[in-house]
Steps between C-alpha positions, in 0.01 A plus 500: 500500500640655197587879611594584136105442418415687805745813382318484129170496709602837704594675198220461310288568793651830571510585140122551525331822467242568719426795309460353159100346540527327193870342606613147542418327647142391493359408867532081417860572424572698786376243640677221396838708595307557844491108591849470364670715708315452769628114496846614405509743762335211793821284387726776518366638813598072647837533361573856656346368816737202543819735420374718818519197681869512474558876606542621841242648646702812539624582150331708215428198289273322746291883507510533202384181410228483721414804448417384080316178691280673713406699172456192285275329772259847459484562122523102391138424665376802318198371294500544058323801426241468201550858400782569216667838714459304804670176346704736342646648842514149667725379273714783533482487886631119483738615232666697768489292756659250277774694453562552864470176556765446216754746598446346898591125340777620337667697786418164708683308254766694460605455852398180584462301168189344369260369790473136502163392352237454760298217595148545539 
């Protein structure tokens, strides 16, 4: 997973105007950034997941962090609107759920290093 792509992805998603009609992006390339994130965020959402696994039960982290999972598992299954506002908004609503999911990693990491990959 490459969460520089996935931070260029959430910019440019949340750059959008809903407001402007006439606006990038068009509906196919909202959603082509759609699918992307969504598979960027489904990695992410693994990685974060195996990091809980190393938190006590008891501390912030692990509530934190499952608190982003439990979110992830509702908004990932969400089905690709065929409607440009609607695609429009979707992408933005994964935008910001990558972000918590980024800002969870990262205070994961910090404490307890990177997770060890995971076998499937």
């Amino acid at each position: 997973m490459e969460t520089t792509r996935l931070g260029q992805l959430v910019e440019q998603a949340l750059a959008w105007d809903l407001g402007d009609k006439d606006g990038p992006p068009d509906l196919e390339g909202a959603v082509a950034v759609i699918r992307e994130i969504h598979d960027q965020a489904r990695l992410l959402s693994k990685a974060v997941e195996t990091a809980v696994e190393r938190v006590p039960p008891d501390s912030a982290l692990y509530i934190l962090g499952q608190t982003a999972l439990g979110e992830a598992q509702r908004r990932l299954p969400e089905p690709v609107p065929w409607e440009r506002r609607r695609a429009v908004e979707r992408a933005q609503n994964l935008a910001r759920l990558s972000q918590t999911l980024l800002q969870r990693a990262a205070e994961l990491e910090a404490v307890h290093g990177p997770s060890p990959p995971r076998c499937t």
